[in-house]
BAPALO-700838 format. One line per field, with one value per residue (C-alpha): residue in three letters; residue number from 0; chain; x, y, z. Coordinates in pm, whole numbers. Example, Ala and Ser with C-alpha at 12.3 -4.5 7.8 and 13.67 -1.06 7.14 Angstrom:
! BAPALO-700838
resn: [ala,ser] $
resi: [0,1] $
chain: [A,A] $
east: [1230,1367] $
north: [-450,-106] $
up: [780,714] $
! end
This chain:
! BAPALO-700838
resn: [unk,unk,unk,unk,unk,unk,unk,unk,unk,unk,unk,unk,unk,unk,unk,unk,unk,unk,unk,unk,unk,unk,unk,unk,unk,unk,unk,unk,unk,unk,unk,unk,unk,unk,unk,unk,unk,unk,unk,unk,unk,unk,unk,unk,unk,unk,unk,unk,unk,unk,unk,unk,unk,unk,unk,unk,unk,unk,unk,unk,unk,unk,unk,unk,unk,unk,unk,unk,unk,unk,unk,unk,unk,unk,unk,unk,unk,unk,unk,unk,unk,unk,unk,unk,unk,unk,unk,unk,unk,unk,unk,unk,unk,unk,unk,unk,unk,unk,unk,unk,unk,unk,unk,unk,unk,unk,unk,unk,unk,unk,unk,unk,unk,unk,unk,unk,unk,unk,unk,unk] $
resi: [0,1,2,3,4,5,6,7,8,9,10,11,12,13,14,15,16,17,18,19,20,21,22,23,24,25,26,27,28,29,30,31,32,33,34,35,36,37,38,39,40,41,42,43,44,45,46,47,48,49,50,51,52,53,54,55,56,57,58,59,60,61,62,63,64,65,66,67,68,69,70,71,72,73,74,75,76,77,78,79,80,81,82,83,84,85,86,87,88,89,90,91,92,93,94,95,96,97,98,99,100,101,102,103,104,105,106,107,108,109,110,111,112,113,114,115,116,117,118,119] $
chain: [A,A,A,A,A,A,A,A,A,A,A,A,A,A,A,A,A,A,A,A,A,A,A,A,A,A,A,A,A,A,A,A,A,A,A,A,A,A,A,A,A,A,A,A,A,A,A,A,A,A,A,A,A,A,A,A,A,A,A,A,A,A,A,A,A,A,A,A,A,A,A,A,A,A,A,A,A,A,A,A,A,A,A,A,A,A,A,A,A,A,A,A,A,A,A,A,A,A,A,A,A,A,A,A,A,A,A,A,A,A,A,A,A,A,A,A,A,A,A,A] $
east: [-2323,-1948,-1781,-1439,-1078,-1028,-831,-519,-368,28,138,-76,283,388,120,202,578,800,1008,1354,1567,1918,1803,1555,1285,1406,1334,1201,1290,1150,1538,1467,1189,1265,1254,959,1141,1055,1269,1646,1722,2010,2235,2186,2500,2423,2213,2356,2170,1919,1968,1740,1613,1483,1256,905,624,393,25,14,306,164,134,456,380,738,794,764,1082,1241,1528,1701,1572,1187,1246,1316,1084,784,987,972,621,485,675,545,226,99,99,503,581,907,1103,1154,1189,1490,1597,1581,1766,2033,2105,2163,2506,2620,2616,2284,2193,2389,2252,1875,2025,2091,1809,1601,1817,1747,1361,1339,1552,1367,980,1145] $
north: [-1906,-1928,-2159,-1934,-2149,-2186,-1880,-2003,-1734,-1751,-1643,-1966,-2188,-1931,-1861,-2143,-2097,-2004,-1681,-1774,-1440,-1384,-1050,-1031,-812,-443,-393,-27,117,425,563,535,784,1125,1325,1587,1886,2041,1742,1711,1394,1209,999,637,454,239,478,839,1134,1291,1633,1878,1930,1539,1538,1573,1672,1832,1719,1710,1421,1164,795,622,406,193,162,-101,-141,-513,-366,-413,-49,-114,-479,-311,-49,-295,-509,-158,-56,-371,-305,39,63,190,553,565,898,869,1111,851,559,739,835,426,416,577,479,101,32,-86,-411,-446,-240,-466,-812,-631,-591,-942,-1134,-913,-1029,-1414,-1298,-1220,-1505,-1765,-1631,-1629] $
up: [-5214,-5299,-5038,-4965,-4794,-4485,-4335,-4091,-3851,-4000,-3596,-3481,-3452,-3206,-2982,-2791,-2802,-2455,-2554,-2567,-2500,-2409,-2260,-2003,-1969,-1835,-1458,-1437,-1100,-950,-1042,-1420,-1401,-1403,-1077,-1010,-1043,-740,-556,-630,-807,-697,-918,-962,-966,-1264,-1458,-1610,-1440,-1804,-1887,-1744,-2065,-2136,-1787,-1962,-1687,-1949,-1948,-2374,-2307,-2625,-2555,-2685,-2949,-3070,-3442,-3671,-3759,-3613,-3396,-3063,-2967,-3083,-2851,-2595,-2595,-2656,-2311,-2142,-2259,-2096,-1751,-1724,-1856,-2175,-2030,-2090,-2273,-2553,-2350,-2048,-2255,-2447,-2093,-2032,-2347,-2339,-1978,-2079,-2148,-2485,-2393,-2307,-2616,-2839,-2679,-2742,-3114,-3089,-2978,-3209,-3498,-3349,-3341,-3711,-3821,-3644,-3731,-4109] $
! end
């Protein structure tokens, strides 16, 4: 039998790592889901109240699954994925989205800059 080298796991050095992040994980309140629309949803002061039209209450909602691409928005959806639960639908996550202010967006855009640059 051919003897074959030994495989190493390339992720091994940062299994054991402590996540340094300048943003912290999103807080998902009961306000950042949309509303049953048989009860009147009343505005949040710190998030925008969604369009009618981007409340999803349909039972063929798909699991969201993020993208592969190394962004702020894909961070933060894989931050918000784990608050939520897998069941999160891509309608209330671009709700969550868009409801962040640019600042938050832009230090997300950061830290998954710092994220690539450091595993490089």
């Amino acid at each position: 039998m051919a003897s074959f080298p030994a495989i190493k796991n390339p992720l091994a050095k940062f299994a054991g790592r402590k996540r340094e992040s300048a943003v912290p994980d999103p807080v998902v309140t009961p306000s950042d889901m949309p509303a049953p629309l048989s009860t009147p949803a009343l505005p949040s002061n710190d998030m925008p109240t969604p369009p009618a039209s981007a409340t999803v209450e349909s039972a063929s909602v798909k699991k969201f699954r993020p993208g592969t691409s190394k962004n702020g928005r894909s961070l933060c959806a894989h931050r918000w994925l784990r608050q939520v639960g897998p069941n999160g639908s891509s309608a209330n996550f671009r709700i969550y989205w868009s409801g962040l202010t640019k600042e938050k967006q832009l230090a997300y855009e950061t830290d998954a800059l710092k994220l690539v640059t450091d595993s490089n």
